[in-house]
MARVO-404443 format. One record per residue (C-alpha): residue number from 1; x negated, y, z. Coordinates in pm, whole numbers, m for minus. Each point is the difference from the previous one (the first is absolute). Layout:
% MARVO-404443
+-----+--------+--------+--------+
: pos :     xx :     yy :     zz :
+-----+--------+--------+--------+
: NUM :      X :      Y :      Z :
...
+-----+--------+--------+--------+
//
This chain:
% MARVO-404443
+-----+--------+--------+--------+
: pos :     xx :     yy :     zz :
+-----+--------+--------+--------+
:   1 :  m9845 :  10837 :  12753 :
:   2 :    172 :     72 :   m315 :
:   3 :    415 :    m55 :      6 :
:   4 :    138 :   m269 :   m213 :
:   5 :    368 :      9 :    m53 :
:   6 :    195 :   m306 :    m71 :
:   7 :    377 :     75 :   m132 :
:   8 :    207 :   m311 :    m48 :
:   9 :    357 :     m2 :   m110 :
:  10 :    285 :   m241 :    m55 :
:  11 :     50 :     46 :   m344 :
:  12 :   m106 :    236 :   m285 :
:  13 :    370 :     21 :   m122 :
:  14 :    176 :    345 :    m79 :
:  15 :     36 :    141 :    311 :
:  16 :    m32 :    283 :    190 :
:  17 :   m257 :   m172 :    250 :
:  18 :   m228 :    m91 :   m349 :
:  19 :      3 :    293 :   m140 :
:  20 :   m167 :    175 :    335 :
:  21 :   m248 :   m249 :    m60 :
:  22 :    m85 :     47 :   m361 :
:  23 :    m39 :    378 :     54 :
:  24 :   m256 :    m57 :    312 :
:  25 :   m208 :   m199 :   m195 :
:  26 :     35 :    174 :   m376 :
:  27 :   m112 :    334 :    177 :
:  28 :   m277 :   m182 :    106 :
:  29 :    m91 :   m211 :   m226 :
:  30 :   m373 :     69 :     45 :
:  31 :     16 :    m85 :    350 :
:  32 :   m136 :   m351 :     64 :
:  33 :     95 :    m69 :    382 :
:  34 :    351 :    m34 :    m70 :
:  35 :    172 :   m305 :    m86 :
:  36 :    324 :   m129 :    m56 :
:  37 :    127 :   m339 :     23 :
:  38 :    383 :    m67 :   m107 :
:  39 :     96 :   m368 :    177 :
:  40 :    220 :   m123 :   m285 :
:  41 :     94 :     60 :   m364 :
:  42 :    340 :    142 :   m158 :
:  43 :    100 :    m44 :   m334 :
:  44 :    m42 :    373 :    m79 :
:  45 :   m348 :    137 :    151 :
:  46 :    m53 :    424 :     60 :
:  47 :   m325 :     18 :   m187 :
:  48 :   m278 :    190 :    244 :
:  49 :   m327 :    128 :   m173 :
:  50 :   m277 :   m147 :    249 :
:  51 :   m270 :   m253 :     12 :
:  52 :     80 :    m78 :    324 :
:  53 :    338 :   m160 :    m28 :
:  54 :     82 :   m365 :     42 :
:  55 :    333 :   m168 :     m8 :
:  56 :     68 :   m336 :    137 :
:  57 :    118 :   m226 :   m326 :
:  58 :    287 :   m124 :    204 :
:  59 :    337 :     22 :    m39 :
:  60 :    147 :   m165 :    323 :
:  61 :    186 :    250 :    197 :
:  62 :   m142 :    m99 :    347 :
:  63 :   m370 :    m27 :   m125 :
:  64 :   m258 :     m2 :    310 :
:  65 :   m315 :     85 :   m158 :
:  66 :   m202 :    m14 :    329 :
:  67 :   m309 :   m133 :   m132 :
:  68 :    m28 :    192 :   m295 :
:  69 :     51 :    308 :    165 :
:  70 :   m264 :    m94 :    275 :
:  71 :   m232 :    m14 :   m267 :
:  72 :     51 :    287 :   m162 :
:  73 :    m57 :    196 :    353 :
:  74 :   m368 :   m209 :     40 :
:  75 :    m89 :     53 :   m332 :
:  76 :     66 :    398 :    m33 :
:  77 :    m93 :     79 :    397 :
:  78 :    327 :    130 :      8 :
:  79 :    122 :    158 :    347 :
:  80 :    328 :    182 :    m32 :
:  81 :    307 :   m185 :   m122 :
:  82 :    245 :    204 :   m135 :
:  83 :    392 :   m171 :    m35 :
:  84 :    249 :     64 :   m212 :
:  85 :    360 :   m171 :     32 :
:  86 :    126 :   m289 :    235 :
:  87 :   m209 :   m298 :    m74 :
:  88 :   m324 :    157 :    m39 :
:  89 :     19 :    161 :    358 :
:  90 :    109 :   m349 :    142 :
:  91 :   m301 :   m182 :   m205 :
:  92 :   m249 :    279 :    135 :
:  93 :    147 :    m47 :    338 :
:  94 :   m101 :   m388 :     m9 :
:  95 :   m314 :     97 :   m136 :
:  96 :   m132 :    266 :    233 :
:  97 :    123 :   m218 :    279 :
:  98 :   m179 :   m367 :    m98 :
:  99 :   m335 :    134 :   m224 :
: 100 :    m59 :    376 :     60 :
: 101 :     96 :    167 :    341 :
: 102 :   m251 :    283 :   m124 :
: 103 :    163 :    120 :   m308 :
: 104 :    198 :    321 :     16 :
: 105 :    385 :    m58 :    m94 :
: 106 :    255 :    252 :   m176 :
: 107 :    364 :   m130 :    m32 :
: 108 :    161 :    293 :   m322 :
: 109 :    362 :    m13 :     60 :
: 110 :    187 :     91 :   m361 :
: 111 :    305 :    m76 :     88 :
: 112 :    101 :   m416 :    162 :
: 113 :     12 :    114 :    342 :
: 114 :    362 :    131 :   m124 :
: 115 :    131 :   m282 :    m69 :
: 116 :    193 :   m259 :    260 :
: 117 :   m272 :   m244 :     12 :
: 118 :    m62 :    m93 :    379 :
: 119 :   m336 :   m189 :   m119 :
: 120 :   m208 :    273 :   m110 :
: 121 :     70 :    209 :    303 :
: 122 :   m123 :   m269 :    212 :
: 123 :   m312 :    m85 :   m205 :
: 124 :    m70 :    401 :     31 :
: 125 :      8 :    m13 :    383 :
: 126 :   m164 :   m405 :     22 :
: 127 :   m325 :    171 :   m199 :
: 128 :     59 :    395 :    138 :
: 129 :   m311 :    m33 :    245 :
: 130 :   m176 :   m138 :   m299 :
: 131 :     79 :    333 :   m205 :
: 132 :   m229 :    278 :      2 :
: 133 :    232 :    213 :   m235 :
: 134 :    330 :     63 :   m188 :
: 135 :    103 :    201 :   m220 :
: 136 :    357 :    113 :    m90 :
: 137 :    183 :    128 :   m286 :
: 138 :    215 :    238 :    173 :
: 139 :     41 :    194 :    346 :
: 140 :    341 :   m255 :    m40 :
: 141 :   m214 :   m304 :    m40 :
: 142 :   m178 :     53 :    282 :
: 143 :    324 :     60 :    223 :
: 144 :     91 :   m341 :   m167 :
: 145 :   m329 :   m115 :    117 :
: 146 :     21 :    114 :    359 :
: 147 :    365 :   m129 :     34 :
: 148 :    m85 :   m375 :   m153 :
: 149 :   m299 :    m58 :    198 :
: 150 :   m217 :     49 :    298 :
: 151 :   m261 :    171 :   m190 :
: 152 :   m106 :    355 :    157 :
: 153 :      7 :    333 :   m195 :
: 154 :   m348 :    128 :      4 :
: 155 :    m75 :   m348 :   m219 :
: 156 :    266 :    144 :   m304 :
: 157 :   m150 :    248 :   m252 :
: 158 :    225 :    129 :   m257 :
: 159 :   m118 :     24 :   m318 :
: 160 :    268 :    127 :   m326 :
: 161 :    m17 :   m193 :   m334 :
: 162 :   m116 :    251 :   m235 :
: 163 :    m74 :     57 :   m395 :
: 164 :   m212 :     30 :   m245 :
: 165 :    m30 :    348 :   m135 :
: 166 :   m188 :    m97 :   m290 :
: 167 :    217 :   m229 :   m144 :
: 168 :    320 :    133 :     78 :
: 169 :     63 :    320 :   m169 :
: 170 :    217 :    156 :   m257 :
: 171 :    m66 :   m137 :   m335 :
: 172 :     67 :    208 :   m328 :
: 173 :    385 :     67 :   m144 :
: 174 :   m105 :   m257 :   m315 :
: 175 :   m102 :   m319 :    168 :
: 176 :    304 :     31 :    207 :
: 177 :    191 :    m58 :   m281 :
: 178 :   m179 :   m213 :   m148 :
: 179 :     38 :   m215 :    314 :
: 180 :    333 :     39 :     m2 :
: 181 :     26 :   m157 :   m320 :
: 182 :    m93 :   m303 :     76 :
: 183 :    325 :    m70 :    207 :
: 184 :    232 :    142 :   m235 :
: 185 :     21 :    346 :    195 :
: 186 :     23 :    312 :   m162 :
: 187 :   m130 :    314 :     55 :
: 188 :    298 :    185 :    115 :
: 189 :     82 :   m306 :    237 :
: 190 :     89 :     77 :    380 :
: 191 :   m171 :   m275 :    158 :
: 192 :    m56 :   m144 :    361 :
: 193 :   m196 :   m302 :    122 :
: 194 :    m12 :   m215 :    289 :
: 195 :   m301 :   m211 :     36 :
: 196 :    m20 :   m232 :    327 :
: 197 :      4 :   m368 :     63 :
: 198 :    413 :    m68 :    m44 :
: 199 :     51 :   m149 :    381 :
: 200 :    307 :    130 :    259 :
: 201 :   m223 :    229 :    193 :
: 202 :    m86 :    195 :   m389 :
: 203 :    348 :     57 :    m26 :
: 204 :     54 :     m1 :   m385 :
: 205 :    373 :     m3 :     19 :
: 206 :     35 :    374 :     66 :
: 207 :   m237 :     69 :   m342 :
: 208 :    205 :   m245 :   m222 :
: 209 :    341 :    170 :    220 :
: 210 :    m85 :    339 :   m104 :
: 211 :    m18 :    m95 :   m348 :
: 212 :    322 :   m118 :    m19 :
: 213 :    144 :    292 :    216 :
: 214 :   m191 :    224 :   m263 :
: 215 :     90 :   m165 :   m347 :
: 216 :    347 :     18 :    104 :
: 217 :      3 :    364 :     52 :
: 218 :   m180 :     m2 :   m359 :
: 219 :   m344 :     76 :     92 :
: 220 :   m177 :   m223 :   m233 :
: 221 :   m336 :      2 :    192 :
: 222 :   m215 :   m303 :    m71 :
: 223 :   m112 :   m222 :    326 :
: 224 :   m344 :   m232 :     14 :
: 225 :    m42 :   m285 :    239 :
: 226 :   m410 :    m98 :     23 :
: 227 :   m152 :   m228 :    233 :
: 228 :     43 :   m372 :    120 :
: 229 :    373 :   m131 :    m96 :
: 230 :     82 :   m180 :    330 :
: 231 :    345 :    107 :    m67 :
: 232 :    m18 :     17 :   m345 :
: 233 :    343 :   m232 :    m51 :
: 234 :    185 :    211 :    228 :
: 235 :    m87 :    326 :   m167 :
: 236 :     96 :    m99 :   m348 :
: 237 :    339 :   m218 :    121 :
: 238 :     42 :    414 :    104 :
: 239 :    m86 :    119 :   m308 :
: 240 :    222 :   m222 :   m239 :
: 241 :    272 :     53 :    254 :
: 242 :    m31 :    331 :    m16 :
: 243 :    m71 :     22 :   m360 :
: 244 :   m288 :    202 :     32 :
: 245 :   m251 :   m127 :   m223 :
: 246 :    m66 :    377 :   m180 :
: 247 :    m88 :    130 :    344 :
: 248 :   m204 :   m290 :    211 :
: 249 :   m338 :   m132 :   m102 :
: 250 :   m190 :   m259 :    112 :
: 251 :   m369 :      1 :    m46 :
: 252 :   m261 :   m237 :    148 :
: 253 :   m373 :    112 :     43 :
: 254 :    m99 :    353 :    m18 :
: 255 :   m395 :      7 :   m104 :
: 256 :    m29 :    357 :    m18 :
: 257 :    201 :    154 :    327 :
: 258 :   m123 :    394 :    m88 :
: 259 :    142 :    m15 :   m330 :
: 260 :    309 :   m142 :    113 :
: 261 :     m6 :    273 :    282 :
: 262 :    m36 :    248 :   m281 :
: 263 :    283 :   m148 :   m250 :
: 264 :    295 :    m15 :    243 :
: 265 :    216 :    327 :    151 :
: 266 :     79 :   m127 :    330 :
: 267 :   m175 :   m287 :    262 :
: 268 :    269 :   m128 :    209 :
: 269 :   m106 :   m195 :    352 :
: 270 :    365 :   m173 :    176 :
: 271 :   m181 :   m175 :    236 :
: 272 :    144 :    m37 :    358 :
: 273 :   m317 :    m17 :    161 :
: 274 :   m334 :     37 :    m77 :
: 275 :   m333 :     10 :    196 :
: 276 :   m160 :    206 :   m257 :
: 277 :     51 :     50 :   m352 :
: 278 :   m253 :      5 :   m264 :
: 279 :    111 :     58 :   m291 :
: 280 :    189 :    345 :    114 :
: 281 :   m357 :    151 :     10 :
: 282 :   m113 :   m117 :   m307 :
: 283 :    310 :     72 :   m153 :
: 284 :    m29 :    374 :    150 :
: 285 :   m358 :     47 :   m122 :
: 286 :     93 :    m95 :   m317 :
: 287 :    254 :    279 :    m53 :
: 288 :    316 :   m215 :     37 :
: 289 :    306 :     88 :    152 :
: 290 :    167 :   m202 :    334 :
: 291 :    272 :    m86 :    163 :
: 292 :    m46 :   m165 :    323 :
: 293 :    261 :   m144 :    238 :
: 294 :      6 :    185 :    369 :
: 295 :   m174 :   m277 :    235 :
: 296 :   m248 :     26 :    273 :
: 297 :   m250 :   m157 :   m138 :
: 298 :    m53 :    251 :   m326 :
: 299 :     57 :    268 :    230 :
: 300 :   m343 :     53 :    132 :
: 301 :   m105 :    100 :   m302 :
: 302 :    254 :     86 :   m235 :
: 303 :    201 :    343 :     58 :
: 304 :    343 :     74 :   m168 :
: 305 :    m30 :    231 :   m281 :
: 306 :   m363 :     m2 :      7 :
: 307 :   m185 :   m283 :   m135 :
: 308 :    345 :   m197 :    m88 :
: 309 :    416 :     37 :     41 :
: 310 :    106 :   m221 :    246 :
: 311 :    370 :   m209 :    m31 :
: 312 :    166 :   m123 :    317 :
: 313 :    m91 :   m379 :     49 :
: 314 :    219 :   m230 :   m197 :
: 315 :    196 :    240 :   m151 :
: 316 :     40 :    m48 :   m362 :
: 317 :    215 :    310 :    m41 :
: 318 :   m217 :    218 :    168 :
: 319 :   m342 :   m152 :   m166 :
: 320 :    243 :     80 :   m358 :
: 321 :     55 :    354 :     94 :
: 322 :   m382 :     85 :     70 :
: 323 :    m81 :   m164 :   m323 :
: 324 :    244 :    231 :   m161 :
: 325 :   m116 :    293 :    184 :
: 326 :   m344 :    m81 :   m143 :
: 327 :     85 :    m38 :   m334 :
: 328 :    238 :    334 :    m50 :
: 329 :   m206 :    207 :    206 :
: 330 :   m371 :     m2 :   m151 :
: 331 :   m151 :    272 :    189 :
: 332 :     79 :   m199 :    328 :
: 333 :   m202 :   m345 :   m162 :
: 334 :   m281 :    283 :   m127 :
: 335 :    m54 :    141 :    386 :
: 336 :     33 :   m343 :    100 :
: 337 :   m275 :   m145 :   m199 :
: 338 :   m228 :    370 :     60 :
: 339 :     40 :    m62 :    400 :
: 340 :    m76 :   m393 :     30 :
: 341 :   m328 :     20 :   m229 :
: 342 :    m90 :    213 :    309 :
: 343 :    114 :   m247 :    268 :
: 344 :   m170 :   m302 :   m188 :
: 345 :   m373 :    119 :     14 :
: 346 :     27 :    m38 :    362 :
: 347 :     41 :   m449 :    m97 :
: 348 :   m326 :     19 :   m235 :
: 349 :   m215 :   m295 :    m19 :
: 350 :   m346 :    177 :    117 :
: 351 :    191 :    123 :    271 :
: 352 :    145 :   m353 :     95 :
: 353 :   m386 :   m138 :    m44 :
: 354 :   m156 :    263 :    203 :
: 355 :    308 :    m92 :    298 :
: 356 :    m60 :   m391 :    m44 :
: 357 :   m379 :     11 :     46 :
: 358 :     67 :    202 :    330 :
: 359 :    218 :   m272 :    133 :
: 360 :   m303 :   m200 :    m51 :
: 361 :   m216 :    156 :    134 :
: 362 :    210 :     26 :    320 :
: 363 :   m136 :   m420 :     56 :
+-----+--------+--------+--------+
//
């Protein structure tokens, strides 16, 4: 019997969780046994390059697609589900349970089971028997796993986000600039970035803090701020406060995330906890510079000195110094960059593949 995979999802917003997703089914976008269903739309959509991709046209937050889904699953012969995020694991619960006891059932946990939601832990252990498989992020999301619920060990496979190779890579010295041109950078411009959705748990304070701490010591290094603007009124009530308007920038969307890699000096992840970053790796394979703050979670994978310069967890001061110590000595960033293009082919995307259909074929 052959094995057809349906993935459903949430959401296709910008996320970490949507990205995995894009890159499963872009590298395989021959394949046609996988599918991928997200339950609801968002205003902004990650675009995926596959026929087999449907999205539910509504918006509603708590959208139940039951019978939609239950067609989908008759029509394509489909027999392992595969769910990412909260609501898609409780919908695929409800559905194994009341129409297919047969299918096989793989819970991906990105990163919710961190959070201080006492629902989703007890949805996880109400459907656990139901579960054939999960997978986790991180030997830390597992623990988190294990600690929340009732679910035994031998069920968790870990499996590490991982990059693209092909598209992230150094770019030539000219269409750097020319990138940088287009936000009013120049070419001899010291410049860091932080790119994350701007919640609590992010922690943009401590990027925004360290360019105050810097400009006032009269480093005049120039500070980007990409993603979702949650918090956008608080960080610019900072910035006019601070008067510091020449050093902060805003900027919404980023198309093109390897060029932007490629244009900047210095990535810059504050976040106080994580279950595993992304955007590090592609970020690394790319040939970019970061600074990471010192937390469990980023531990597994990242080492001090290695593939990034760790700062001591919100610690502004200390994040300032390392960026410093980056920019005046250049043969510490050059090593820095030489060693993580090393570390990052171990997170390739044929790899990943190649580890995912294994898990499969485990059911």
């Amino acid at each position: 019997m052959s094995r057809k995979i349906l993935h459903i999802i949430d959401n296709l917003w910008l996320g970490g969780a949507q990205i995995v997703v894009k890159w499963i089914f872009e590298n395989q976008v021959s394949n046609n046994d996988i599918f991928l269903f997200s339950v609801r739309k968002t205003q902004i959509t990650t675009e995926i390059n596959h026929q087999n991709i449907v999205q539910n046209n509504c918006v509603f937050k708590y959208s139940f697609p039951i019978f939609k889904l239950k067609k989908i699953i008759k029509d394509n012969n489909i027999n392992i589900l595969h769910c990412h995020l909260a609501k898609s694991q409780i919908i695929w619960g409800i559905l194994k349970t009341l129409f297919f006891p047969d299918l096989k059932l793989i819970f991906h946990e990105h990163w919710e089971i961190f959070e201080n939601w006492k629902i989703y832990p007890f949805f996880m252990n109400l459907f656990k028997n139901k579960i054939n498989l999960f997978i986790a992020v991180s030997n830390l999301t597992k623990e988190k796993i294990l600690y929340k619920t009732k679910i035994d060990s031998y069920k968790i496979n870990i499996l590490y986000n991982f990059v693209d190779l092909n598209k992230f890579k150094k770019i030539s010295i000219s269409n750097k600039n020319e990138y940088r041109s287009k936000y009013n950078l120049s070419n001899d411009d010291f410049v860091l970035w932080f790119a994350a959705r701007l919640i609590e748990r992010k922690w943009w304070f401590e990027f925004v803090e360290a360019a105050k701490i810097l400009r006032d010591k009269w480093y005049e290094f120039k500070f980007l701020i990409a993603w979702d603007w949650i918090d956008k009124e608080k960080i610019i009530k900072f910035i006019n406060k601070n008067k510091l308007e020449n050093n902060i920038k805003m900027i919404w969307y980023i198309k093109d995330m390897n060029i932007f890699y490629n244009m900047i000096d210095i990535f810059v992840f504050s976040s106080h906890w994580e279950p595993l970053w992304l955007t590090w790796i592609e970020a690394n394979a790319a040939s970019c510079s970061l600074i990471a703050s010192d937390i469990p979670w980023l531990n597994e994978i990242i080492v001090n000195n290695v593939n990034a310069m760790l700062f001591k967890k919100e610690d502004a001061f200390d994040l300032s110094w390392k960026i410093v110590e980056m920019y005046e000595e250049i043969d510490v960033k050059n090593e820095l960059i030489k060693s993580s293009l090393k570390e990052v082919k171990k997170y390739s995307l044929d790899k990943y593949i190649d580890k995912l259909n294994e898990i499969y074929n485990q059911i």
